[in-house]
C-alpha positions as CSV (number, residue, x, y, z in Angstrom):
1,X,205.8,190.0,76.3
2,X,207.9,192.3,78.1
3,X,208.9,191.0,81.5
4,X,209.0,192.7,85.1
5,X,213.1,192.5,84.5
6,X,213.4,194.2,81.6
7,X,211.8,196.9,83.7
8,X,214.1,196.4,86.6
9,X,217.1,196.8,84.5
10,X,215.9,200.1,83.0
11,X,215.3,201.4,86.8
12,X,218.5,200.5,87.4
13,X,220.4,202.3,84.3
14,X,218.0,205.0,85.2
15,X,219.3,204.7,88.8
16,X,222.7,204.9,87.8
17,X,222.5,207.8,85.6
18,X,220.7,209.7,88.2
19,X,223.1,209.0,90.7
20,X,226.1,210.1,88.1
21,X,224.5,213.3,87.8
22,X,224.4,213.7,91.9
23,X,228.0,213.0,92.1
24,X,229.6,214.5,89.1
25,X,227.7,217.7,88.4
26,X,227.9,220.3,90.5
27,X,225.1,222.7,89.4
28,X,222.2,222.7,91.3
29,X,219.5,222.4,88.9
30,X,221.5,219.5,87.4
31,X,221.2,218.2,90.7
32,X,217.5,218.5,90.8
33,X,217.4,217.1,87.6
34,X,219.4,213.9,88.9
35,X,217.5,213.3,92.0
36,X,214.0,213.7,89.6
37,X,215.8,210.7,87.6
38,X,216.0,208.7,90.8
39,X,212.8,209.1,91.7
40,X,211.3,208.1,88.3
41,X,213.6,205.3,88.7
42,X,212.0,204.2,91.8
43,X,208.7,205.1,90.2
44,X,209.0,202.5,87.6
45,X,210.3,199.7,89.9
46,X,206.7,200.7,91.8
47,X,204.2,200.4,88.9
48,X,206.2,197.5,87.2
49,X,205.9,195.0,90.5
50,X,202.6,196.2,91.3
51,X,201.6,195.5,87.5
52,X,203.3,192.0,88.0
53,X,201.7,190.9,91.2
54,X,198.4,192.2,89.5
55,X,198.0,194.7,92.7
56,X,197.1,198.5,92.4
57,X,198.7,199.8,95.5
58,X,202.1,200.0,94.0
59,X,201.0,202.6,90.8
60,X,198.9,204.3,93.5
61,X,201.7,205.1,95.7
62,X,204.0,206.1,92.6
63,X,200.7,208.7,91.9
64,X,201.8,209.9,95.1
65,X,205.1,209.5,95.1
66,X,205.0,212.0,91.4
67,X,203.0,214.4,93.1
68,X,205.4,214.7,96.1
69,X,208.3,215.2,93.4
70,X,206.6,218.0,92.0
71,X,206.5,219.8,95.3
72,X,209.8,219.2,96.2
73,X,211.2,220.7,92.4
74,X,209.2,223.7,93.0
75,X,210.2,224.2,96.3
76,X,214.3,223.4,95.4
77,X,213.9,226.2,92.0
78,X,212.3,228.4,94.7
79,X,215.4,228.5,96.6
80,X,217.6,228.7,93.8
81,X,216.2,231.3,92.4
82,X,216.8,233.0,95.7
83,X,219.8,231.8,95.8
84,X,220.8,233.3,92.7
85,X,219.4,236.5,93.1
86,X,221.9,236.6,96.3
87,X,224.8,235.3,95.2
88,X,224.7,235.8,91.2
89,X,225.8,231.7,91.3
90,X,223.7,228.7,91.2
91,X,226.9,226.4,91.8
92,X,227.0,224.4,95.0
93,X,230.4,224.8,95.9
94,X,229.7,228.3,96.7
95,X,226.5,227.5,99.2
96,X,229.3,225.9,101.7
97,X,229.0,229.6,103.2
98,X,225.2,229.2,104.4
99,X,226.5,226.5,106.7
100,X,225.7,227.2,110.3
């Protein structure tokens, strides 16, 4: 039977990759990409504790948790796209400009 660590330690690779991809890359829908990981991450750690304490309010607040990541990738390709269209660039260097 497969063990709440076994889930734990594939949050945490997926943690880690995640992160990686927030430091290293320096496009911005890699970076979207990379935070989604971390939030799937998270996800997991959620439903596999609230599947091991036999409770359901851990998988219902990943439910919500998923659906708040949706919103949040729309809006972020939403302002690439825009971003884009302005700058003919989606790399994140180049936003430093929009600083106020």
């Amino acid at each position: 039977m497969v063990e709440i660590i076994d889930y734990v330690m594939i949050s945490t690779i997926l943690f880690g990759i995640g992160i990686y991809g927030l430091v290293a890359k320096r496009s911005a829908i890699r970076m979207i990409f990379a935070i989604e990981i971390v939030a799937n991450a998270a996800n997991l750690n959620l439903v596999a504790f609230s599947r091991g304490l036999s409770n359901v309010q851990g998988q219902t607040f990943a439910l919500f948790s998923i659906a708040i990541a949706a919103a949040e990738v729309a809006v972020g390709l939403g302002i690439i796209i825009i971003a884009y269209r302005l700058y003919k660039e989606i790399d994140v260097e180049e936003f430093k400009s929009l600083k106020g």
